[in-house]
N, C-alpha and C positions, 0 to 999 in steps of 0.2 A: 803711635800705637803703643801699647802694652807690652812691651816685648818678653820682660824678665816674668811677670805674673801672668796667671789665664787671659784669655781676651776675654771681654765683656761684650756680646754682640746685645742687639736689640732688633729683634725680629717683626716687619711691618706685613699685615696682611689689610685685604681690601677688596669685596666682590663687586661689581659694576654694575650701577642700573640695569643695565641691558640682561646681566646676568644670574641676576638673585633667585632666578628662578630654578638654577642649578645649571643651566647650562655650561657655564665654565669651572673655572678650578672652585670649588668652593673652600672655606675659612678654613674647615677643618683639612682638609686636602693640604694648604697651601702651609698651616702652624703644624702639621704631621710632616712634612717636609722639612720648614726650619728646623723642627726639638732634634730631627735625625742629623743634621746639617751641624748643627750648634754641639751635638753630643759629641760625631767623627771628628770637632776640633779640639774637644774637650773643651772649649768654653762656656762660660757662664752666660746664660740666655734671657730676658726678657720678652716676652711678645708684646705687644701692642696692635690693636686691630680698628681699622676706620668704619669696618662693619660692612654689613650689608646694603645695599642700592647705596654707594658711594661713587658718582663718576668720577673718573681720572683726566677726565679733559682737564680740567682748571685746579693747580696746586692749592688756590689762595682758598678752593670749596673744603677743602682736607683737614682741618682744623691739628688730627693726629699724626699725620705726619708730618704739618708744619713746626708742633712740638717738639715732638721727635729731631728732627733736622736741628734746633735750637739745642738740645739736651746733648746731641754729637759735637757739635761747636764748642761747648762746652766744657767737653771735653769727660761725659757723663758714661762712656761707653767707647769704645776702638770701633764698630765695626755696626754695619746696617745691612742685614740679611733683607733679600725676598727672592719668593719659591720664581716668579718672572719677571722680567722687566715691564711689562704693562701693568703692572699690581704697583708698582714706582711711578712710574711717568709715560705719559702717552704721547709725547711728542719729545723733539731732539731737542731742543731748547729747553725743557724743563729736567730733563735728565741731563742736560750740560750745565746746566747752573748746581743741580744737584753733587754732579762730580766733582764740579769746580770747590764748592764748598767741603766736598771730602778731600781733598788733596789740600787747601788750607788749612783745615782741622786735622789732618794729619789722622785720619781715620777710614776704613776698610769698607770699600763697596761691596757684597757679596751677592751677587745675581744666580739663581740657578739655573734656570733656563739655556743661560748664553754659558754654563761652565767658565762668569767671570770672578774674580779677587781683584779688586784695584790694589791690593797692598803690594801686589806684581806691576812693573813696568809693563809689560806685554798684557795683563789681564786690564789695564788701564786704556791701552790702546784698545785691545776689542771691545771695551765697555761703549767707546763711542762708536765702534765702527755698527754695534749691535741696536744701539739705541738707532741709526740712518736709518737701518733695515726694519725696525720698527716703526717707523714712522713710515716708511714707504708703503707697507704692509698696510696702514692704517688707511692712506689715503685709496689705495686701490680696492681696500672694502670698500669707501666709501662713491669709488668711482664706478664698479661694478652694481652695487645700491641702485644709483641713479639711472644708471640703462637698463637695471632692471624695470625699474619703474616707469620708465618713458615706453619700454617696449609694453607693459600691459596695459597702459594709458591710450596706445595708438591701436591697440585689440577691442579698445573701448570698454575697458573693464574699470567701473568705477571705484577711485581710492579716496583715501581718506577715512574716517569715520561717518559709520551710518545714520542718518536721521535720527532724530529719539519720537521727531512728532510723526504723530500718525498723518499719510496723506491728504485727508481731508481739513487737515488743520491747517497742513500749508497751502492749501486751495486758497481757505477761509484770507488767508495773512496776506497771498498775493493779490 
C-alpha cells in the first residue's frame, strides 16, 4: 500500500438480478456510500460499476470486477472499497480467492457492511470470519425458499409459470 502519498481506492458497485427492481441497496445508495467512505480517508476514489441485473454467483460473469481485481494486482490502486460484502462475492471461496489476491498485491480490502480494512490484521481475520456468515446466510435463504415452496405445492397451489395457451388449445394438442 501507499503509505507515504493518499491512497487510491477504487470503488466497485453491483445490483443483482434479483434486485434491479429496487429491492436492495441500489448503485446509487451503495457509490453515495463509497464517495463518503473514500472522502473520511481522504483518499483519491474511482468508482467502477458492473450495473444493474448483475448476479454475483459466478465471478468469471463479472467482467468489471474481474478487471478491477487485474488493475489492483497491478498494483493500479492500494485499496478495493464496497458498501457490502454480497455486492463482492457471494460465496466463501470467491471472497477467499479475492483476499488471498489482496494480501499478494499488498492492497486494502475495504468492506462496509462488516466495518472490515484488510490493511489491519484483525480487520483481515473478520473479512473471512464475515465472508462464512455470508455464505451461511445465503444458503439458509435458499433453504427456507425450498420449504416454502414444497409447503404451497402440498396446499396444491400450482407453481411455476402460467400457461400463455388458451385451454382449448391444449385440448386441441393433447
Amino acid at each position: 500500500m501507499n503509505k507515504g502519498a493518499e491512497m487510491k481506492l477504487i470503488g466497485y458497485t453491483r445490483v443483482s438480478k434479483e434486485n434491479k427492481n429496487g429491492l436492495g441497496v441500489s448503485l446509487d445508495e451503495q457509490a453515495n456510500w463509497i464517495y463518503s467512505e473514500a472522502n473520511r480517508r481522504s483518499a483519491e476514489l474511482e468508482l467502477v460499476s458492473e450495473g444493474d441485473g448483475v448476479s454475483g454467483r459466478k465471478m468469471s460473469n463479472r467482467p468489471v470486477l474481474l478487471e478491477t481485481l487485474r488493475r489492483l494486482d497491478k498494483g493500479e490502486a492500494d485499496g478495493l472499497i464496497v458498501k457490502k460484502l454480497d455486492r463482492l462475492a457471494r460465496n466463501v471461496a470467491d471472497f477467499l480467492t479475492i483476499l488471498e489476491r489482496s494480501r499478494k498485491g499488498k492492497w486494502a480490502l475495504i468492506i462496509g457492511d462488516l466495518d472490515i480494512d484488510t490493511s489491519t490484521p484483525l480487520g483481515e481475520a473478520m473479512a473471512t470470519v464475515g465472508a462464512t456468515f455470508a455464505q451461511l446466510e445465503r444458503a439458509r435463504i435458499s433453504e427456507r425458499t425450498k420449504d416454502a415452496l414444497a409447503h404451497k405445492k402440498k396446499q396444491g397451489i400450482k407453481l411455476g409459470r402460467p400457461a400463455k395457451l388458451a385451454p382449448e388449445v391444449i385440448g386441441e394438442i393433447v
